[in-house]
C-alpha positions in Angstrom: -30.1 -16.5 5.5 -32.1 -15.5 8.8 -32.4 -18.6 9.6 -29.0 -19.5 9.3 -27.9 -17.0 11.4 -30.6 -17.8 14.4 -29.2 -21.2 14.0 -25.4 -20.1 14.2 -26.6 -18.2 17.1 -28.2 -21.4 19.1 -25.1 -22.9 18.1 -22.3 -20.9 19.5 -23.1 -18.9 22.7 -22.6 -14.8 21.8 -23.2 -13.9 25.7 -19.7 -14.3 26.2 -18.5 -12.5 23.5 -20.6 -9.5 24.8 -19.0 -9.7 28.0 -16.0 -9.7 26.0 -16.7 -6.2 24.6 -18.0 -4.9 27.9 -14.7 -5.4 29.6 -12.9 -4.2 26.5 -15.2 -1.0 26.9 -14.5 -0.7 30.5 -10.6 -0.9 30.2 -10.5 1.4 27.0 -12.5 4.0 29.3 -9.6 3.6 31.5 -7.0 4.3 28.5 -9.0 7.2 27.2 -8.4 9.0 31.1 -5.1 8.0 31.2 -4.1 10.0 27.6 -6.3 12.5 28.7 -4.8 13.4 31.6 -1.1 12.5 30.7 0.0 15.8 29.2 -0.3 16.8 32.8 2.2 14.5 34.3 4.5 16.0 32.8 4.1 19.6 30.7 7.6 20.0 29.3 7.6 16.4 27.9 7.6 16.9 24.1 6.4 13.0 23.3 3.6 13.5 25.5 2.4 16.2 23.3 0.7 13.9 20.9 -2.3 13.6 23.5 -2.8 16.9 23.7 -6.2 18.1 22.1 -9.1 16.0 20.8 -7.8 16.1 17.2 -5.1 13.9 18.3 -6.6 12.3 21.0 -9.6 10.8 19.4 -7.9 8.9 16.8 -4.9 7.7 18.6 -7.7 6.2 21.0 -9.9 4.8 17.9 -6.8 3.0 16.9 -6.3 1.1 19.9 -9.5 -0.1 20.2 -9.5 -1.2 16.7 -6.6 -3.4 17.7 -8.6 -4.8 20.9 -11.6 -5.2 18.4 -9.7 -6.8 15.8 -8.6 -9.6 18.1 -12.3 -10.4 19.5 -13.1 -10.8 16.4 -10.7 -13.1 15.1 -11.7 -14.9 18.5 -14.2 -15.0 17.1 -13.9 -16.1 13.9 -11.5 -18.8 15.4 -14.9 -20.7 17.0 -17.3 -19.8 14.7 -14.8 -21.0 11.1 -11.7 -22.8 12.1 -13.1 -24.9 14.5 -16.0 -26.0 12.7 -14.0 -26.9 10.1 -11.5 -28.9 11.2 -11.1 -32.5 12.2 -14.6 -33.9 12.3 -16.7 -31.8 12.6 -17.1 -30.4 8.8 -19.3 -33.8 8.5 -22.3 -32.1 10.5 -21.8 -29.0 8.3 -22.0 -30.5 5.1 -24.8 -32.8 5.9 -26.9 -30.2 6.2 -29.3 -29.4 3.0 -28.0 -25.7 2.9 -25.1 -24.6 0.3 -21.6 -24.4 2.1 -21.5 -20.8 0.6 -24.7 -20.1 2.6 -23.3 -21.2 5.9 -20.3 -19.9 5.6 -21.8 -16.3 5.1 -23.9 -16.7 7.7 -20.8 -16.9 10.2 -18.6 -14.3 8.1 -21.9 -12.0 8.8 -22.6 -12.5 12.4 -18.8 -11.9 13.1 -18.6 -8.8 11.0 -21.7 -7.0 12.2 -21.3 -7.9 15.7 -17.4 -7.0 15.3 -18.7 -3.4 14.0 -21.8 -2.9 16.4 -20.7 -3.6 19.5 -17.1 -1.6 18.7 -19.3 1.4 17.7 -22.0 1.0 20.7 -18.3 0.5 23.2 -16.9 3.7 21.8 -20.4 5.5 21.9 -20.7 5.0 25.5 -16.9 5.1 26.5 -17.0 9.1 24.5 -20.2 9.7 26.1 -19.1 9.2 29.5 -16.0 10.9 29.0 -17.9 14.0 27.7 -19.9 14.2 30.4 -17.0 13.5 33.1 -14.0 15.5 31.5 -15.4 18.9 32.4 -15.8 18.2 36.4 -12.5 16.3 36.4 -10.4 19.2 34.0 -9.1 16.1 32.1 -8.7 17.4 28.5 -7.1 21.3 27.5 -10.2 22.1 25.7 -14.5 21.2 26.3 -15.6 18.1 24.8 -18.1 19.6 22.5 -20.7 17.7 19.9 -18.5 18.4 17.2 -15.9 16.7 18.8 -18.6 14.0 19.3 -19.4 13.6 16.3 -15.8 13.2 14.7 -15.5 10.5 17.3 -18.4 8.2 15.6 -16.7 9.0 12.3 -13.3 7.7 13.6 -14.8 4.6 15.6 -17.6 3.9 12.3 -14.2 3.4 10.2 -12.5 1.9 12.7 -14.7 -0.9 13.4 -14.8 -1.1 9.7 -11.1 -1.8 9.8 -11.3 -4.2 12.5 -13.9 -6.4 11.3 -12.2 -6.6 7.7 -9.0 -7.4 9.5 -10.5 -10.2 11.3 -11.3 -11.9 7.7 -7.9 -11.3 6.5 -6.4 -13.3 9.9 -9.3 -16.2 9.3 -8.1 -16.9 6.1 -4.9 -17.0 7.1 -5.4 -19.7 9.9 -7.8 -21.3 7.7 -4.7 -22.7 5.5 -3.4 -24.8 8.9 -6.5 -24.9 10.4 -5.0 -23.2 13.2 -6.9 -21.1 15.9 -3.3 -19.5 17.1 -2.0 -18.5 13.9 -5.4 -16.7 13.5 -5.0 -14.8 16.6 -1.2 -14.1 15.5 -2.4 -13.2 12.2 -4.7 -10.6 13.6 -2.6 -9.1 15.9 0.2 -8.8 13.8 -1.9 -7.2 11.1 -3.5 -5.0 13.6 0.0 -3.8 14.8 0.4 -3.0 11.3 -2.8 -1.1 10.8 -1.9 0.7 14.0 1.4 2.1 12.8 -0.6 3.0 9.5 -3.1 5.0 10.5 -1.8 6.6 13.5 0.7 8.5 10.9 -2.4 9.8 9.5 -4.9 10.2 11.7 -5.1 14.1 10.8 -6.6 13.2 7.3 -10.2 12.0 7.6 -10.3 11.3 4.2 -7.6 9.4 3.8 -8.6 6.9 6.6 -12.2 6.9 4.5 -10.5 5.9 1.3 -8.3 3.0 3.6 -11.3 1.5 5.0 -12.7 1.5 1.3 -9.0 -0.4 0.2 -9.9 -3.0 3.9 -13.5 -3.9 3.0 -12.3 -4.5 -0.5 -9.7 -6.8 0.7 -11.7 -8.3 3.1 -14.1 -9.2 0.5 -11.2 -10.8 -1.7 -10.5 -12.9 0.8 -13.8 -14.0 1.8 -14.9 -15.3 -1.8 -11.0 -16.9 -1.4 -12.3 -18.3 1.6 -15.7 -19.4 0.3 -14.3 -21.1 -2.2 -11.6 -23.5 0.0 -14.9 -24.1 2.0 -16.9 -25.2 -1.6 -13.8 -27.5 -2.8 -13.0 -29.3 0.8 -13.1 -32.7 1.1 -14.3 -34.6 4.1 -11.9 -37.5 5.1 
């Protein structure tokens, strides 16, 4: 499986994809001053109230980064899966003395973890800067403190969680067309969803655990649904 994956690698160039999720980081660094400091714009504004404090501030920012996560990955997902199989190229693929299930996990892994990595090393950095930046520039109404730091990995851990699970779902969607566009679609749409979801209920950590639970289970239904449209394709 190693090797697949070093060969997957060699095959599709990750370097933009990493530059990808450094200009995500940079711009959701951007987003995370702008709630911050919002509240102060305007004090009596009652809608604006929702970024004040870390409690709310932290998840409503986790949440729109899962968004921007999800659709990297079904990016992603579009050039590693729906592109490889479609049109021609599935001939190389299955000419190769390796199971289809085998290759096909290969991509699903190296989509997922670098979907969950690089979302949790983005929001690492983004909160660590913050932290040590907030206090100089009297951003937030309260210190950024390594409890808060700590409920901010949490968040972003189940997050990315969510994002990369939500990045299968959309592939298997665009999967039925072939379709790199109704993949993207898919993900946003079901990202938009997600959003609306769990920003209502950011305030309950364990709910969110038990809804990343319900996502990885779902994302694993439709892998092995996926998997198995891969094992019973025929090559024209």
């Amino acid at each position: 499986m190693i090797k697949m994956i070093k060969l997957e690698l060699r095959r599709n160039n990750i370097r933009t994809y990493v530059i990808a999720s450094i200009i995500i980081a940079v711009v959701m660094l951007g987003f995370l001053y702008l709630f911050a400091y919002a509240p102060k714009l305007e004090p009596n504004d009652k809608d604006l109230e929702i970024f004040l404090g870390y409690n709310n501030l932290i998840p409503l920012f986790g949440v729109l980064n899962m968004a921007a996560f999800c659709v990297l990955s079904a990016v992603m997902y579009s050039k590693f899966i729906i592109e490889d199989y479609s049109g021609k190229r599935p001939i190389l693929l299955f000419s190769y003395p390796i199971s289809r299930k085998k290759i096909l996990f290969s991509k699903l892994s190296i989509v997922s973890i670098f979907t969950i990595f690089s979302m949790i090393m983005s929001n690492f950095i983004i909160f660590l800067i913050f932290g040590i930046t907030e206090k100089s520039m009297n951003l937030a109404s309260e210190d950024f403190t390594v409890a808060i730091m700590l409920q901010a990995i949490k968040i972003t851990v189940v997050m990315a969680i969510i994002a990369a699970s939500i990045g299968i779902i959309a592939t298997s969607i665009g999967f039925i067309k072939k379709s790199v566009p109704t993949t993207i679609v898919s993900a946003v749409l079901l990202a938009s969803l997600m959003c609306n979801i769990v920003a209502n209920t950011t305030s309950s950590m364990t709910f969110m655990y038990i809804f990343s639970l319900i996502m990885v289970f779902v994302g694993i239904l439709f892998s092995l649904n996926l998997i198995h449209k891969v094992n019973l394709m025929e090559v024209e």
